[in-house]
Structures are given as C-alpha cells and as structure tokens.
C-alpha positions in Angstrom: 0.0 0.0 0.0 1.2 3.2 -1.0 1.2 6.4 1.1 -1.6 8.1 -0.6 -3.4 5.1 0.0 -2.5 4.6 3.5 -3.5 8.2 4.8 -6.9 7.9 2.9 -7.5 4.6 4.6 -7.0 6.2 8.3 -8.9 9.0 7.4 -11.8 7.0 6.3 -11.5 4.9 9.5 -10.9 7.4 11.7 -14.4 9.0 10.0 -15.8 6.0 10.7 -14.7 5.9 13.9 -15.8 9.5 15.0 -19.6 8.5 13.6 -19.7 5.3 15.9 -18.8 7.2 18.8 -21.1 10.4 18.1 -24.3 10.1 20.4 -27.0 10.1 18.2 -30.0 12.3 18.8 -32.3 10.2 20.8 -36.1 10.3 20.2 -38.4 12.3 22.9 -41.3 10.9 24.4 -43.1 13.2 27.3 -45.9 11.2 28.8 -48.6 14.0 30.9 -50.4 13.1 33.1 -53.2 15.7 34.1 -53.7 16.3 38.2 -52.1 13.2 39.3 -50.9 13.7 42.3 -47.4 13.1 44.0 -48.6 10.2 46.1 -50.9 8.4 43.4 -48.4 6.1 42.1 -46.9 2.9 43.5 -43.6 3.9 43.2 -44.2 6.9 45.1 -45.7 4.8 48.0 -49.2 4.3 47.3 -50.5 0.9 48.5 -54.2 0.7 47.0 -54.0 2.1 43.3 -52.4 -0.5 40.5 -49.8 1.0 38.5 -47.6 -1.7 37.4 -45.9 0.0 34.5 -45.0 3.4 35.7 -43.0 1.8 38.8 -41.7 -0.4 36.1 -40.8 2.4 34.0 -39.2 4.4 37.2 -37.1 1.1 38.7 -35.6 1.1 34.4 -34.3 4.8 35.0 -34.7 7.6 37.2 -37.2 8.6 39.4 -37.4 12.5 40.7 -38.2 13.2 44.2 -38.3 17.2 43.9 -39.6 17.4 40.6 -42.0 20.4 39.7 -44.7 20.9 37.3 -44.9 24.8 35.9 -47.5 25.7 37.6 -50.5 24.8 39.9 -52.9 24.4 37.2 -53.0 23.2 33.4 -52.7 25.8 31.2 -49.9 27.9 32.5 -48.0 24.4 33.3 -48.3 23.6 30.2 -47.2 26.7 28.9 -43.9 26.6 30.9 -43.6 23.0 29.5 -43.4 24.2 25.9 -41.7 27.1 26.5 -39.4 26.9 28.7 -40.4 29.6 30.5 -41.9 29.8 34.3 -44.8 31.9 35.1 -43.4 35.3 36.0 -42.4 35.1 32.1 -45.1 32.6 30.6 -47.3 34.0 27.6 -49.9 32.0 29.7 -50.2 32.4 33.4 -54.2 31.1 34.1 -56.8 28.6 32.8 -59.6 31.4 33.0 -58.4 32.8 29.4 -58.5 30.1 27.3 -59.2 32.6 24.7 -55.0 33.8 24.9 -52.4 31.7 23.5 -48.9 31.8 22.6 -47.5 34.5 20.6 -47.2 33.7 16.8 -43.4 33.3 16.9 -42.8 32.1 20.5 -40.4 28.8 20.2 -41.3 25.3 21.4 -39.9 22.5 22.4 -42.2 21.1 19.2 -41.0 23.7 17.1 -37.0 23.8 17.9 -37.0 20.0 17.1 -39.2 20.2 13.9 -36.5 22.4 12.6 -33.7 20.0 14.0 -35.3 17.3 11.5 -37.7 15.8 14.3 -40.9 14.2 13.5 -43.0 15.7 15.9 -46.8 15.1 17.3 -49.3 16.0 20.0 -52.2 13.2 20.8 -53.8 14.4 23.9 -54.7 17.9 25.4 -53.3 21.3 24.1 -54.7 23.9 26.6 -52.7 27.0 25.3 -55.2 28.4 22.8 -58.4 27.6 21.5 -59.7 27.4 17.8 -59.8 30.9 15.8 -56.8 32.1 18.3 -53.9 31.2 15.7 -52.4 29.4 18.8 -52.7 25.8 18.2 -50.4 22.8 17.7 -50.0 23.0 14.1 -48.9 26.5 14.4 -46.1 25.6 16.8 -44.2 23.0 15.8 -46.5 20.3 15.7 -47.0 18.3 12.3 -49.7 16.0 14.0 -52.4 16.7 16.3 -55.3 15.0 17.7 -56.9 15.8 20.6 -58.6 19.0 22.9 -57.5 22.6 22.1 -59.3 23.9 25.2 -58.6 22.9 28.7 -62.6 23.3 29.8 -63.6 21.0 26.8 -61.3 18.4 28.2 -63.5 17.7 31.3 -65.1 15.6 29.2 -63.5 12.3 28.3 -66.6 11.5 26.1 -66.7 14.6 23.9 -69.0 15.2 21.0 -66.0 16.1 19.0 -62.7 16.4 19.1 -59.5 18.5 16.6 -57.9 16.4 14.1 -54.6 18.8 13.3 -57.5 22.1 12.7 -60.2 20.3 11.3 -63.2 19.7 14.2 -64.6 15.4 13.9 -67.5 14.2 15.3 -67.7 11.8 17.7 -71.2 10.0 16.8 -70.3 7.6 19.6 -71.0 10.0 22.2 -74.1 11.8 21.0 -77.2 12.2 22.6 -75.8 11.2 26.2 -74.0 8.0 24.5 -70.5 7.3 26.2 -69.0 4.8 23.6 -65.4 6.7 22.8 -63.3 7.2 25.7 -60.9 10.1 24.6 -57.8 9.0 26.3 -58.5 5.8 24.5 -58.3 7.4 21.1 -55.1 9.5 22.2 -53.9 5.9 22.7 -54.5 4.4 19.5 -52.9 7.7 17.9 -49.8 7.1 19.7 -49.7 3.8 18.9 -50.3 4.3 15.1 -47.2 7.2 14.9 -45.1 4.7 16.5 -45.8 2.5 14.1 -44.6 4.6 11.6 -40.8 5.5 13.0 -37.7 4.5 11.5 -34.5 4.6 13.7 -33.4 6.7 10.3 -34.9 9.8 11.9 -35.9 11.3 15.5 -39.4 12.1 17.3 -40.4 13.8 19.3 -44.3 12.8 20.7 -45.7 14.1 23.1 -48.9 12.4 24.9 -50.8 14.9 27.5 -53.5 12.7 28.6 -56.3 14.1 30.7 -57.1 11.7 33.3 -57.6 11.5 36.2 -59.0 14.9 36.0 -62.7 15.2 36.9 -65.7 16.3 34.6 -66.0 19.2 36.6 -69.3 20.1 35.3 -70.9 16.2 35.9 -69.6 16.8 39.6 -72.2 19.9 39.8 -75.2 17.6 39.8 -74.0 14.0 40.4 -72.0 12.5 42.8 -69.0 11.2 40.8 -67.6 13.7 38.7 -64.9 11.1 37.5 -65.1 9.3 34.2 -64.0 6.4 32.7 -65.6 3.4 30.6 -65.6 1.0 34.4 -64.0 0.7 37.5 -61.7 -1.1 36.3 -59.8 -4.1 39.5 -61.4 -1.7 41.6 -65.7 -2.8 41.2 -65.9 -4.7 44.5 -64.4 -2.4 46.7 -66.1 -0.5 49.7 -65.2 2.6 48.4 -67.4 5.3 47.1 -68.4 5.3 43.4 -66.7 8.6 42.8 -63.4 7.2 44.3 -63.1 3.6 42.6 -63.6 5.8 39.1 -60.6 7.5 40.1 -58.8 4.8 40.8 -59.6 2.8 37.4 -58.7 6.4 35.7 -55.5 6.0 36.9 -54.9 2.4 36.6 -56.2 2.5 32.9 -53.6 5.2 32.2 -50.6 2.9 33.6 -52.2 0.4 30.8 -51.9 2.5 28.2 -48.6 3.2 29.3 -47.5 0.2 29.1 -48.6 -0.4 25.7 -47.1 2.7 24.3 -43.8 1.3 26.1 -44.3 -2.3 24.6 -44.6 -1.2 21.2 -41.5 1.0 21.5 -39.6 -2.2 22.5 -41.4 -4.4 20.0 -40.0 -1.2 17.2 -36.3 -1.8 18.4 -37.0 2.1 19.7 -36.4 1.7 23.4 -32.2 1.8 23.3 -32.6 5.1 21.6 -35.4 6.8 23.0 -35.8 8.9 26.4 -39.1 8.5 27.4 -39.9 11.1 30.1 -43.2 11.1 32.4 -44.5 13.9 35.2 -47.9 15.3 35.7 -49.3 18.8 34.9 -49.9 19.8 38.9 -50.9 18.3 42.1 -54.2 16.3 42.7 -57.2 17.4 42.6 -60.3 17.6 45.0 -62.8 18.0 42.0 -65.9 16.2 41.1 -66.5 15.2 44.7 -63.2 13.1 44.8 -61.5 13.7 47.7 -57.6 14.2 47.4 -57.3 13.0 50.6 -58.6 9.5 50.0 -55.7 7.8 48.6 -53.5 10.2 50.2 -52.8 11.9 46.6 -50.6 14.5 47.5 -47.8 12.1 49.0 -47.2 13.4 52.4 -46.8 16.8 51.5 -49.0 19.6 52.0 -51.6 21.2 49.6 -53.1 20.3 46.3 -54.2 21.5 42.9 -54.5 25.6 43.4 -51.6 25.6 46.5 -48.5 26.9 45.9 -47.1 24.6 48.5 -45.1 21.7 47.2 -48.3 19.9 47.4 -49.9 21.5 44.2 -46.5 22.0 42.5 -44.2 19.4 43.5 -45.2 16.5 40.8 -44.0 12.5 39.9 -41.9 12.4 37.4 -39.3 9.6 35.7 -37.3 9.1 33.0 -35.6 6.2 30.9 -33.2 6.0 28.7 -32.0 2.6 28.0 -28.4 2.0 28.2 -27.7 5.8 29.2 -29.7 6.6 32.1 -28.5 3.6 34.7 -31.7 2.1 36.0 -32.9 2.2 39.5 -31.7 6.0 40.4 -33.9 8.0 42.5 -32.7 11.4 42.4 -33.6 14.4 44.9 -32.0 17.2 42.3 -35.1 19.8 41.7 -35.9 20.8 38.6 -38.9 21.8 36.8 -41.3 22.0 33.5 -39.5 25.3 32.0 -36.3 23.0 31.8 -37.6 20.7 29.9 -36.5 22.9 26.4 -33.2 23.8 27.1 -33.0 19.7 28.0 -34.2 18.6 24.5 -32.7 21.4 22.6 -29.0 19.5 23.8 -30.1 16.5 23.2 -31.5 17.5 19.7 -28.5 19.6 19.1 -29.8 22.7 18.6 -29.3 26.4 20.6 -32.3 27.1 23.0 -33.9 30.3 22.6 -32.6 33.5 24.1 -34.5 34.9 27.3 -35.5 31.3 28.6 -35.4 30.8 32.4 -34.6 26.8 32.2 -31.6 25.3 32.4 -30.7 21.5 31.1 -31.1 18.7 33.1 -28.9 16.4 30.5 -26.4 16.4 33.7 -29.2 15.4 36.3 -29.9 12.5 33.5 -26.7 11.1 32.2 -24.8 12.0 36.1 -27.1 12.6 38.3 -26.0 16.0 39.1 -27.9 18.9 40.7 -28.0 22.3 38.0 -27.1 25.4 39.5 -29.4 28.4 39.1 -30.5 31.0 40.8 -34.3 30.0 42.1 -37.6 28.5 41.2 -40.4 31.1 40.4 -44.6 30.2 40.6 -47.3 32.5 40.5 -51.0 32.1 40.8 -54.2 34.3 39.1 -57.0 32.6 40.4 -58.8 34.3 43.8 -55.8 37.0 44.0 -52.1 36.9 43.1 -50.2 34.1 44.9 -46.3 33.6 44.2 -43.8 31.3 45.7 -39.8 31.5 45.2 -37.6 28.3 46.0 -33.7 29.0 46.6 -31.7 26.0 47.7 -33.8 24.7 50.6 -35.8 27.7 51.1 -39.2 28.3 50.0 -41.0 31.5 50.3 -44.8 31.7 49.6 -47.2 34.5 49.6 -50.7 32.7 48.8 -54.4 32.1 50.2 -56.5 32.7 52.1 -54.5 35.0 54.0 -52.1 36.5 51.7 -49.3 36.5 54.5 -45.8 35.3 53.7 -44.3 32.0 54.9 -41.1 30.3 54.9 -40.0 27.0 55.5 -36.7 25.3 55.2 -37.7 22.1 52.6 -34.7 20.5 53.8 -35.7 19.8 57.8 -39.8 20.8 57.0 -40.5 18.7 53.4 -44.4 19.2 54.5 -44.2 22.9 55.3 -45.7 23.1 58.6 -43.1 25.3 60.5 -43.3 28.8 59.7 -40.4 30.2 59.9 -41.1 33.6 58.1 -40.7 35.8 61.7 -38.1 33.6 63.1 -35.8 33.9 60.0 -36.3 37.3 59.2 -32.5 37.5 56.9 -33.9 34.9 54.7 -37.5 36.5 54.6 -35.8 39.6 53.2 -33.3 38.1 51.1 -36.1 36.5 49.2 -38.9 39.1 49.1 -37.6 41.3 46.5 -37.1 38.1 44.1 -41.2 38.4 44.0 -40.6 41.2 42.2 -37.6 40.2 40.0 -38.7 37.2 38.8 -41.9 39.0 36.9 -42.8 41.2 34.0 -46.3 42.2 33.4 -48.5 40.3 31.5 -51.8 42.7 30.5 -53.9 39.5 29.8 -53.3 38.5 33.6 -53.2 41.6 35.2 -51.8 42.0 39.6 -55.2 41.5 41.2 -55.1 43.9 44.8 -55.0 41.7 47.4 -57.3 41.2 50.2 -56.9 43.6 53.3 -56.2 41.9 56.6 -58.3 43.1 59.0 -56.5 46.0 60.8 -53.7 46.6 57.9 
C-alpha cells in the first residue's frame, strides 16, 4: 500500500470511527399526566392504586423526588412545559383565558425539534389556545395533532368532538348522552399508530398529554361522581365510594396505556434510543366530589391542585433512557417544566432560545448531578395573586386565604408546617424582593389587589 493510500485509509477509519462514537439524537417521548398527584403512584408509596408499568418504568431509569410541574394548574404548566419559561415570564399564566395563547413566533420545544429534522406530534390535550386564536399545535411545531384545544372542553373524556390537526370530527359515539369513545382511549390508539410509523433513520419527538384522572367538573355539579371512565376497572368490589373507585380505574387504565405505548416501543427496536420522560401537569385534585385525601394523593406533602405549596407543584416524574440513564436511580436534584426545552434542545442539538429561564437537566440525567441556578419562580391568578420562590432549601410563599408570607426550610420541614417567616427574618428579606424580580407584566393577567387583613 502506498502512502496516498495509506493516509486515505485512516482518514476514512478514523471518520468512521468519529460517527460510531457520536451520540446520536435520541427520540423524545413526554408522557402527561393531568392532576395526578405526587402520592398516586406505587412507586411513590401508594398501597391501593395498580400501577404496574409506571414503577416499572421508574425502577428502568430515574425517578425525581423534587420534581415540579410549571405551575399549579394546566394551562400555564403547560405553557412553561413548551416554552421553557416559568410563570413570571409565561405567555400563559391562568386557565380562565382560554381565549390567549402563545405569541405567533414564541419557540417550542415542538417547534425547535421540527427544525432539527424531528418528527413531531401531540395526541392528547393542548390547553394553550383555543380554535380561531392562531395558537394551536399546528402552528407551533407540531406536524400532528389530535386531541382538545381547550382545557374546559377536556372535562369531558366522552366529547362530541374532538381537533384532528385544525379540522373539528364528530364523535357519533358520544351523542345524545351515549358514552362509547373514551378520549384518552383514542389518544392511545394515535400514539400507537405514529409509533408505528418510525424508523431509527430519523428522531421524534411525541408528546402524549393525557387528561385523566381529571374530573368532569361540570358532571360533579349535579351528580355524585364527577370522574369518568368506561368502568372501574380491578377496583368494582371495593367499599369505596363510586366517585373514588372511578378514580382509581382512571389512573390504573392510564398505567395500561402506558404500558402499551412502552411495549410497542420495545417491539419497534426504539427503546435503546429513545428517552421517554413522564410527570404530571400539577398536584391532585379535590374535583368532582373526589377527595384528594382519600388515597393520600398529594404524598405526604401539603396542599393540592390551586396551592402553591409543594403539594400543588411538587409533581411524579421519571425518565428512561435505555443504556444511558442507569436504571434504579432515585434522584432528589429539583428541577422543573420550564427546563424541559433547554434539555431537548442539547439532546436535539440545537441552541435554546434566548430569554428562557430553564436550564438543562442532561447532567441530572446522564450523572445525576444537581444544576445550579439561581431560584424557582410560581405564580397564581385565580382568587388573587399568589407567588412562591424556592432557593436552595428555602421556600418563600405568599398565597391564600391570607395572603401572608411563609417560609419553611424544605430540607428539615418537606411538609411545610413550620413557619419560619418571623423567626428567619435574613432569609424572609433576602427572598422578598425576588417576588418582584422574577416577573414582567402580563396585561392578559393583570396583579389583582389583594385582600386587606383586618387592621392593615
């Protein structure tokens, strides 16, 4: 072999070489769940709900301890989620607006990987912008969608129609007070179909915002269980109230679909390269006469859906990567929704936007190591203007009924029940001012004036 011939030969090898070690850009799979609580999940130490493959899925990767949804309800959670944003920056800060969505050129997780050469869809619940709004999945990165565009119309898991990408189909199956297509069911079978469809030749990215075990809020007005689903599932000879046993089923038939979505991705060869990442939107709920604390849904800590406690925030969450994430890690490093973007921009291999407030958790995931940053921000339109700042250990609320500010140290007080607000006064007014720092004004959810305490 000549010289010529030689060097061409290592180059070609050592190109070879580089492209067998280069990670390739894994497939995304986010799996919502919508107000499960903290606590609902065996993994997370509940004893009477079934939930075989989610604690499966959490003992194959890592499961989060101090994990935290984007807000306390859907909307602006889910905002945060696809934005990368938390709610003292959000487009969408409240559910009572379904009316505003996000701007016309806001990035998304959706739309930063469409133009990184992802296949991208949404089967499930959108929540940030309603028909005739310009802000729906196809405008933002998504090239398939199926599912709600409004939050309110996803109370019903037996709706009369649903949005297939932005044309409106009829559901005859549920017509006149019929109940014979379960929504999350459909979601299901959508998901199932697009995985069918993948080649290892080029990424995903799906996402799959289901909406149980949230109540029909408007059923629980005039009958006693609020919850739907098509039976009670393991759950029909228990002594438990109707309301609760649908609840249960909700969540265990969830876990099912789960596991089928996970199945097929094994079946598809698509497991080794795909992180599949799971949470929930906000804490449980206490909505169509369930009762959160029933199954003990918020985990031991206090609050639910609405509180700014860790209760309503503080959210399950897991992810799996085969043969990069090592199996069987439960990791206390706290992240939240808003990171979510910068996390799957790395992975995708493209630059996050500019202006963003998360920060990538590909260290948490690949070394289980804690990001630095500077704090976690919340607020809360509904009844007032309620915000909460975590930095380090230390949580700072300013939330109903009272508006008064509290402090607790999450590292010795996990269930915030020692106020230490008077007692820690340095910390109190260390953190105060971030209230204000955190925020911009938003005119579609405008500072409500709080309520006067009597004699202030």
């Amino acid at each position: 072999m000549n010289r010529r011939s030689f060097l061409s030969s290592v180059a070609v090898g050592a190109v070879a070489l580089l492209k067998a070690r280069a990670p390739q850009r894994p497939n995304i799979l986010f799996i919502l769940a919508d107000d499960l609580g903290y606590g609902d999940l065996g993994c997370y130490g509940q004893s009477q709900i079934q939930t075989p493959n989610l604690d499966r899925l959490a003992a194959d990767g890592m499961r989060f301890t101090q994990a935290y949804a984007g807000a306390t309800v859907c909307a602006p959670s889910r905002c945060c989620l696809m934005t990368g944003k938390h709610t003292g920056h959000a487009t969408v800060r409240g559910n009572k607006k379904p009316e505003v969505g996000l701007r016309p050129d806001e990035p998304t997780v959706a739309s930063l990987l469409k133009g990184a050469g992802y296949s991208t869809a949404l089967f499930g619940k959108w929540g940030l912008g309603g028909p005739g709004t310009g802000s729906v999945p196809n405008t933002h990165g998504f090239e398939s969608f199926y599912g709600y565009l409004d939050q309110q119309h996803a109370h019903n898991s037996y709706p009369e129609h649903l949005w297939d990408n932005q044309n409106e189909v009829m559901l005859t199956g549920n017509w006149f007070w019929q109940k014979k297509q379960f929504s999350n069911d459909l979601f299901t079978a959508r998901a199932l179909g697009f995985l069918e469809d993948q080649s290892a030749a080029a990424p995903f990215f799906l996402y799959l915002p289901y909406t149980i075990p949230h109540a029909n809020n408007e059923l629980g007005a005039f009958q006693a269980n609020g919850m739907e689903n098509p039976d009670f599932g393991p759950y029909g000879s228990k002594a438990w109230p109707e309301v609760e046993k649908t609840f249960a089923a909700s969540i265990t038939r969830l876990d099912s679909d789960i596991g089928r979505v996970l199945s097929l991705l094994d079946k598809r060869g698509l497991s080794e390269n795909t992180l599949v990442l799971f949470s929930s939107d906000n804490g449980p709920h206490k909505e169509g006469n369930h009762d959160a604390k029933f199954f003990e849904s918020s985990g031991g800590v206090r609050g639910t859906k609405r509180d700014l406690t860790d209760g309503g925030i503080r959210v399950p969450a897991m992810a799996r990567w085969r043969g990069r994430i090592r199996p069987g890690q439960v990791s206390q490093a706290p992240w939240a929704f808003w990171d979510i973007l910068p996390t799957a921009c790395e992975l995708a291999g493209v630059a996050p936007p500019k202006g963003i407030d998360g920060r990538s958790i590909v260290p948490t995931l690949m070394e289980g190591k804690t990001v630095a940053r500077d704090y976690f921000y919340w607020e809360f339109h509904e009844g007032g203007f309620a915000q909460a700042i975590r930095k380090d250990n230390w949580k700072l609320i300013r939330q109903k009924p009272k508006f008064e500010i509290e402090l607790y140290d999450l590292a010795t007080d996990p269930r915030e029940r020692r106020n230490l607000a008077a007692e820690r006064k340095d910390i109190t007014q260390t953190l105060l001012p971030l209230f204000r720092e955190a925020r911009t004004d938003n005119p579609n959810f405008p500072v409500k004036p709080q309520p006067r305490r009597p004699g202030a």
